[in-house]
N, CA, C and O atoms as a GROMACS GRO file, in nm:
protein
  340
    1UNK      N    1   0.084  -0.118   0.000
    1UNK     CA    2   0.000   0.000   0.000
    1UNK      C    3   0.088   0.124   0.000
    1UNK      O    4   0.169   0.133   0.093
    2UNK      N    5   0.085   0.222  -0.093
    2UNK     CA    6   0.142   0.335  -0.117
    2UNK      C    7   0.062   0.448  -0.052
    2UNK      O    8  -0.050   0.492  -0.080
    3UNK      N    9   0.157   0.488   0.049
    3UNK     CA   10   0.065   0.628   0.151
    3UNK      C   11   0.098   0.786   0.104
    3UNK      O   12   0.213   0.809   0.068
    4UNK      N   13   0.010   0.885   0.104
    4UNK     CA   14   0.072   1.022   0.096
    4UNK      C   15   0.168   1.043   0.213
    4UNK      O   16   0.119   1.065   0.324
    5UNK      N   17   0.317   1.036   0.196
    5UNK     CA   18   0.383   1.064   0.273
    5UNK      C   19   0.343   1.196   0.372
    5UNK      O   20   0.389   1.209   0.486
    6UNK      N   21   0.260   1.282   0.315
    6UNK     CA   22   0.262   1.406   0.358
    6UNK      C   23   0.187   1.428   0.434
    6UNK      O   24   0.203   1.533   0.495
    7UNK      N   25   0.047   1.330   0.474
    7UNK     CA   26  -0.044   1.315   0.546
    7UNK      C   27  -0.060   1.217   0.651
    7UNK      O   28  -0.130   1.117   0.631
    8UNK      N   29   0.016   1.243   0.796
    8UNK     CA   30  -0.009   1.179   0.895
    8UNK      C   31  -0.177   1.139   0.938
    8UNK      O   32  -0.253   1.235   0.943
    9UNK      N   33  -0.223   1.027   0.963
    9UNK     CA   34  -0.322   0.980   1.007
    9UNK      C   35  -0.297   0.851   1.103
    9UNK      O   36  -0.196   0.828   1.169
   10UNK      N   37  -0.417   0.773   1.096
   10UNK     CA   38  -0.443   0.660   1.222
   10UNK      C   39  -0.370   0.575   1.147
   10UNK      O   40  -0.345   0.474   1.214
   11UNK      N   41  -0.327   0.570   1.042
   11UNK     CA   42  -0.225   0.408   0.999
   11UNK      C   43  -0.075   0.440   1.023
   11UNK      O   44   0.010   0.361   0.982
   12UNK      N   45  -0.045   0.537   1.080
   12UNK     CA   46   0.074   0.589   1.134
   12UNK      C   47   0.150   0.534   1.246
   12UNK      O   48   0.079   0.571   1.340
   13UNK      N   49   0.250   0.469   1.301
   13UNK     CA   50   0.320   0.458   1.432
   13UNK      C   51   0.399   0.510   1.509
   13UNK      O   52   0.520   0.526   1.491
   14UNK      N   53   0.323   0.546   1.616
   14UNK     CA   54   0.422   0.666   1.656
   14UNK      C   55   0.504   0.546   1.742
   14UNK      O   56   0.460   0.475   1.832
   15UNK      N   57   0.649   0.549   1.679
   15UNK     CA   58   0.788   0.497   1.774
   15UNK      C   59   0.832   0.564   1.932
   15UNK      O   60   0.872   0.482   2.015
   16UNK      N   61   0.826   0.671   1.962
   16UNK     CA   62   0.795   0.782   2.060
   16UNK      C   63   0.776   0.913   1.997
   16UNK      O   64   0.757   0.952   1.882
   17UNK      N   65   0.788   0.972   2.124
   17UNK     CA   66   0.719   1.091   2.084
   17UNK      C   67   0.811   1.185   1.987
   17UNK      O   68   0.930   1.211   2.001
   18UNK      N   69   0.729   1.223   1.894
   18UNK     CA   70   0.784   1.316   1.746
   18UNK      C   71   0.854   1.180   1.656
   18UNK      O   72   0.890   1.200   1.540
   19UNK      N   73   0.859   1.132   1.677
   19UNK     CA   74   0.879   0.984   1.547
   19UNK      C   75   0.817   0.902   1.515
   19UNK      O   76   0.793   0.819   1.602
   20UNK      N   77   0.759   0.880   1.380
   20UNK     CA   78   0.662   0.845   1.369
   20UNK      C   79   0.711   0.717   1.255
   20UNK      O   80   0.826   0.715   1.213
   21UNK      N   81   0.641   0.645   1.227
   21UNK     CA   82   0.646   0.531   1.096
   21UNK      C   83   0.531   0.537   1.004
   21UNK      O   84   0.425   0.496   1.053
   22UNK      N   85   0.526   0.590   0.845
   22UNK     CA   86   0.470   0.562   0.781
   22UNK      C   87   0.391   0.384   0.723
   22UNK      O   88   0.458   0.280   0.722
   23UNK      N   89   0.288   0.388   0.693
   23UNK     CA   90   0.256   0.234   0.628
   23UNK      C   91   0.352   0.180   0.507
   23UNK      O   92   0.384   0.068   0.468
   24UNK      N   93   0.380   0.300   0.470
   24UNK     CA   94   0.522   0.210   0.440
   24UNK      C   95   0.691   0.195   0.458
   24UNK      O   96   0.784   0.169   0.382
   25UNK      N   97   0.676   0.228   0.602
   25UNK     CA   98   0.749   0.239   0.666
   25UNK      C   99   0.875   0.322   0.631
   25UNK      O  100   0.988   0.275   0.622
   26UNK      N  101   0.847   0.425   0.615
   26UNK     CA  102   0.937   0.540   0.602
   26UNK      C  103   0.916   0.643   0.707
   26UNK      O  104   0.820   0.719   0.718
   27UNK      N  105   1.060   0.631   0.809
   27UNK     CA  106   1.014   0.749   0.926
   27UNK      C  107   1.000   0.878   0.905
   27UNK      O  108   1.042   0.933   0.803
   28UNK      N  109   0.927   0.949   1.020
   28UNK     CA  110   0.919   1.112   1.028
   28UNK      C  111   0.955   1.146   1.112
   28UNK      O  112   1.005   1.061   1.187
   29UNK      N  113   0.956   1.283   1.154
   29UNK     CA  114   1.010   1.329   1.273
   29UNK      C  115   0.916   1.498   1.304
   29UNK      O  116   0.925   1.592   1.225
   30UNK      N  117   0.850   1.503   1.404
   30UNK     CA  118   0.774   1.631   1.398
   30UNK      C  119   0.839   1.684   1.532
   30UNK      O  120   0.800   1.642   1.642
   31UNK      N  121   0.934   1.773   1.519
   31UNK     CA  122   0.994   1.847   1.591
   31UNK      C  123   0.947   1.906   1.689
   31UNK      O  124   1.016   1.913   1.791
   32UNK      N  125   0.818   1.963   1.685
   32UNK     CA  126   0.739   2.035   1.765
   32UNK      C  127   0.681   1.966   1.884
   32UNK      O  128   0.665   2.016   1.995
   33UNK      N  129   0.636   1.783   1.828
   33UNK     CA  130   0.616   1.738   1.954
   33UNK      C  131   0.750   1.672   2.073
   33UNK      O  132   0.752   1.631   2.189
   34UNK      N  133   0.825   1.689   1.990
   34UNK     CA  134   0.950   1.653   2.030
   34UNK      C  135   0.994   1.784   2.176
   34UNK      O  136   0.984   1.778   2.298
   35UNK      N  137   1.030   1.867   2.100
   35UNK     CA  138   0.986   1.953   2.166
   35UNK      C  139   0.877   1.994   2.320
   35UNK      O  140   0.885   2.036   2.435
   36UNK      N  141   0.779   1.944   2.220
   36UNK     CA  142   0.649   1.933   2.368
   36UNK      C  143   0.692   1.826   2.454
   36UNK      O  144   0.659   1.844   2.571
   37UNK      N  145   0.760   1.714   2.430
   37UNK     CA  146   0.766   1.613   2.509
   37UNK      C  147   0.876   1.665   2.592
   37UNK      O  148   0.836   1.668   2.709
   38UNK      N  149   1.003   1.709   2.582
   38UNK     CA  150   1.124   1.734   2.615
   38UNK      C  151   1.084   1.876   2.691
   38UNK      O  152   1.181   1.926   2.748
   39UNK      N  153   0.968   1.944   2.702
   39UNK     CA  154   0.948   2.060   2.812
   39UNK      C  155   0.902   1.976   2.917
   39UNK      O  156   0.928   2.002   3.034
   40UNK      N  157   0.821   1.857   2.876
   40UNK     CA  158   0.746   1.765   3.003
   40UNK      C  159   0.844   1.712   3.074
   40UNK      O  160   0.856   1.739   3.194
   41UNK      N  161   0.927   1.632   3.009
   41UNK     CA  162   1.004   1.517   3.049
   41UNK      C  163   1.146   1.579   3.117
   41UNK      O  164   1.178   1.539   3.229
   42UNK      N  165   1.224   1.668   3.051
   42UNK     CA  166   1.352   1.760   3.070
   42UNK      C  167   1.313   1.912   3.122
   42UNK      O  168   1.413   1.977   3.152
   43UNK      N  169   1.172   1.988   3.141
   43UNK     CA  170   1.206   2.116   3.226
   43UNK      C  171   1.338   2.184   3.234
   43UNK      O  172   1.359   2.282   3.163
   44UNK      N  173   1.430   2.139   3.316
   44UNK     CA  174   1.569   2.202   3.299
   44UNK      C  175   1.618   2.250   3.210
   44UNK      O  176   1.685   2.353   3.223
   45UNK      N  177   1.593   2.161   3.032
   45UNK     CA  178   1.697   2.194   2.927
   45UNK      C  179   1.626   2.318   2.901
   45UNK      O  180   1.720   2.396   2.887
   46UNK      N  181   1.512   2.389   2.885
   46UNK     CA  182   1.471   2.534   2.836
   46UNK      C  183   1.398   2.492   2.714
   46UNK      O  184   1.357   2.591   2.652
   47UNK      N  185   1.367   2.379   2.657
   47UNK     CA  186   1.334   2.403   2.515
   47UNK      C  187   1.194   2.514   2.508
   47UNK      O  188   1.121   2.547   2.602
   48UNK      N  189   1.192   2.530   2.454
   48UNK     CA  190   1.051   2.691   2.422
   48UNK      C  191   0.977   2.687   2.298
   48UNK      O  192   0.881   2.764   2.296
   49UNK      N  193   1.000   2.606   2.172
   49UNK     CA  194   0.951   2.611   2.064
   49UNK      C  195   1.025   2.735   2.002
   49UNK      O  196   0.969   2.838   1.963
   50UNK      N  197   1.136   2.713   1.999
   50UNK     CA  198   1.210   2.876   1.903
   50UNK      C  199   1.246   2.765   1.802
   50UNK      O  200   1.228   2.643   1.809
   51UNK      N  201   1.310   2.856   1.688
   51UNK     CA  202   1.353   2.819   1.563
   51UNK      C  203   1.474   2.752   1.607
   51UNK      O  204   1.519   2.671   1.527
   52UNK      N  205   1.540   2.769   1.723
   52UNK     CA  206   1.702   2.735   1.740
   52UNK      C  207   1.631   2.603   1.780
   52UNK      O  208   1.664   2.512   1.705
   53UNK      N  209   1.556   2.572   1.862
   53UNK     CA  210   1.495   2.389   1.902
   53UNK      C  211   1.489   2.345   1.795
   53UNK      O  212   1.578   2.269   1.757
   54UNK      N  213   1.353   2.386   1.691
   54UNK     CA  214   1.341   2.308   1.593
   54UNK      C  215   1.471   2.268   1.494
   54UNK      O  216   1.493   2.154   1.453
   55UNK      N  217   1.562   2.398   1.460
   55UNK     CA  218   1.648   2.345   1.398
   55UNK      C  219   1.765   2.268   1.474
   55UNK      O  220   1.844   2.200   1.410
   56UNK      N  221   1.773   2.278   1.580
   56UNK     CA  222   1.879   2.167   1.700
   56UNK      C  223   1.821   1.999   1.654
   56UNK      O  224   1.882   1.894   1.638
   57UNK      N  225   1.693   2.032   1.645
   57UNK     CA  226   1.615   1.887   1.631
   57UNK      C  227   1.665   1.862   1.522
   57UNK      O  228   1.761   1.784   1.520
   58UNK      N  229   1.620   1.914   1.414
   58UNK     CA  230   1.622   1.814   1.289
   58UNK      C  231   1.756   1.834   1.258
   58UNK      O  232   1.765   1.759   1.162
   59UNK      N  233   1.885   1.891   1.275
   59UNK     CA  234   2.038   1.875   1.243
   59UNK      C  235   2.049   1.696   1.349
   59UNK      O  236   2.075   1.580   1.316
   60UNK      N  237   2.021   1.750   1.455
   60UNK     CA  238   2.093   1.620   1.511
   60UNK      C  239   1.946   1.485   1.459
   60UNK      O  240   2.000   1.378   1.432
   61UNK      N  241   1.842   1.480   1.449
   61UNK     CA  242   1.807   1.366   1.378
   61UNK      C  243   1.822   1.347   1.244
   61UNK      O  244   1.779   1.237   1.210
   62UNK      N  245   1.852   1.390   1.184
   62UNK     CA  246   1.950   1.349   1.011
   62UNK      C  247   2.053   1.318   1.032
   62UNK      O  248   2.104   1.214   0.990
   63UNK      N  249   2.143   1.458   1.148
   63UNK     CA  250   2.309   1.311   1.149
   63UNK      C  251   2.304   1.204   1.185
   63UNK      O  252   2.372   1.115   1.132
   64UNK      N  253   2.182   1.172   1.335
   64UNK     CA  254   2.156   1.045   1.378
   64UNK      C  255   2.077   0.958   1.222
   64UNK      O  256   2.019   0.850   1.236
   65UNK      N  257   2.083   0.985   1.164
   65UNK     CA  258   2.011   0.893   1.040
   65UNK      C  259   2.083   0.838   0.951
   65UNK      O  260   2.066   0.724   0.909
   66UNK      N  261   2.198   0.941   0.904
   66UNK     CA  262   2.314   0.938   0.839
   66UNK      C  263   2.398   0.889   0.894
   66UNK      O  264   2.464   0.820   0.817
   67UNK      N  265   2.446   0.886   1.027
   67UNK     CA  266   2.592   0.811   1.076
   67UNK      C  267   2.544   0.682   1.119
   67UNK      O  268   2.626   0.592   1.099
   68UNK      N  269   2.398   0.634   1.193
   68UNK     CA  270   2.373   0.525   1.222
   68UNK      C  271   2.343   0.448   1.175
   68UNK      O  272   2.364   0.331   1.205
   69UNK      N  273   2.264   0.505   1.050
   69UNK     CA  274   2.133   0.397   0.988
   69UNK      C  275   2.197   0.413   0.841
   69UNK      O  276   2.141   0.342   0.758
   70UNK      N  277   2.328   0.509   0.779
   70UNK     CA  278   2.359   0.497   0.659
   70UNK      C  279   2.273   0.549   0.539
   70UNK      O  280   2.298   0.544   0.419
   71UNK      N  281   2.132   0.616   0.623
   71UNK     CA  282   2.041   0.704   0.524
   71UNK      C  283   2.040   0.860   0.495
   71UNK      O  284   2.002   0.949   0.571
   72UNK      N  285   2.086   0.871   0.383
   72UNK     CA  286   2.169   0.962   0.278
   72UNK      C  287   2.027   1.111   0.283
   72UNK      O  288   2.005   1.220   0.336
   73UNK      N  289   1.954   0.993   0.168
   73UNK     CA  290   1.871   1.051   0.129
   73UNK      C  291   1.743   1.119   0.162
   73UNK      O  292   1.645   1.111   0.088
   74UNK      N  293   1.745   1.214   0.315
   74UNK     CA  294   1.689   1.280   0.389
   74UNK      C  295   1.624   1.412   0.329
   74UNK      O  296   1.702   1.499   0.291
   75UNK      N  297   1.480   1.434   0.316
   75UNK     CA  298   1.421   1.540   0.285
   75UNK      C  299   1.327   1.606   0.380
   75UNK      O  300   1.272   1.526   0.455
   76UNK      N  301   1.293   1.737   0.398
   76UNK     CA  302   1.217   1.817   0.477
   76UNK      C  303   1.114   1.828   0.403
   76UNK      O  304   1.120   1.884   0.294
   77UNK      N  305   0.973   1.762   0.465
   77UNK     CA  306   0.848   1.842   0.392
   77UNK      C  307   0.763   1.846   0.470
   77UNK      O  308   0.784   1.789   0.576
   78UNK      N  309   0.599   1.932   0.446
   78UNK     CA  310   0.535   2.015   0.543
   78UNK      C  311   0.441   1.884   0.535
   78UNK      O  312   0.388   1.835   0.435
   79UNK      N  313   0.434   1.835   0.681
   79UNK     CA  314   0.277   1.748   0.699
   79UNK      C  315   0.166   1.812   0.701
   79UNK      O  316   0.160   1.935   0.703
   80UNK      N  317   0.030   1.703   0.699
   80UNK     CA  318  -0.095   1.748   0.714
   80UNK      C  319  -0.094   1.669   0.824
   80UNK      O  320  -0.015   1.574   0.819
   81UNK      N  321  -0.155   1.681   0.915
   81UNK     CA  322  -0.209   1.637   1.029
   81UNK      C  323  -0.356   1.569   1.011
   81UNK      O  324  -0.446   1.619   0.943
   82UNK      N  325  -0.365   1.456   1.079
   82UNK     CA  326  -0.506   1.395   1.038
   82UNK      C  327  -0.642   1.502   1.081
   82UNK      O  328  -0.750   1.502   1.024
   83UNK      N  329  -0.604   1.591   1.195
   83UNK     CA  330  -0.679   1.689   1.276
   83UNK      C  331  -0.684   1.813   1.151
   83UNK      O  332  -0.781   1.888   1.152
   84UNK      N  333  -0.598   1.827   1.067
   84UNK     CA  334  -0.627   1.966   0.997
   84UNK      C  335  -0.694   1.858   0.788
   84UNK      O  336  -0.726   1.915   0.684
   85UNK      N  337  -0.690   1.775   0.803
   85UNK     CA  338  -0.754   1.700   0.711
   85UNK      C  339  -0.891   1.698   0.695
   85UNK      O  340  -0.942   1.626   0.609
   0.00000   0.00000   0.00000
């Protein structure tokens, strides 16, 4: 089954929080809840939702993608959310 990558919904797995698995199993990463989770869980570190979090996030999950998992071919694109669908 071929999914709109671009549209998160209920056939989705979330791995934890802000990582997700497509149905055909191609991961995501939504920074923002990442973020939300890491104000719950870490308080101390400061995260706030600024541009410097989001982009802290997605530099270090692409190198983690690239040095661990050997995946090159990393692209940024804007989801739909099943809630704004």
């Amino acid at each position: 089954m071929t999914c709109d990558p671009t549209h998160r919904d209920s056939s989705w797995q979330m791995i934890q929080p802000g990582c997700w698995i497509d149905p055909d199993g191609a991961p995501h990463v939504f920074p923002d809840e990442i973020v939300a989770w890491m104000r719950v869980e870490h308080p101390e570190a400061g995260f706030n939702y600024s541009r410097e979090d989001y982009d802290m996030i997605v530099a270090t999950v692409m190198e983690v993608f690239r040095e661990t998992c050997g995946i090159s071919d990393l692209r940024i694109i804007k989801h739909t959310r099943e809630s704004e669908a």
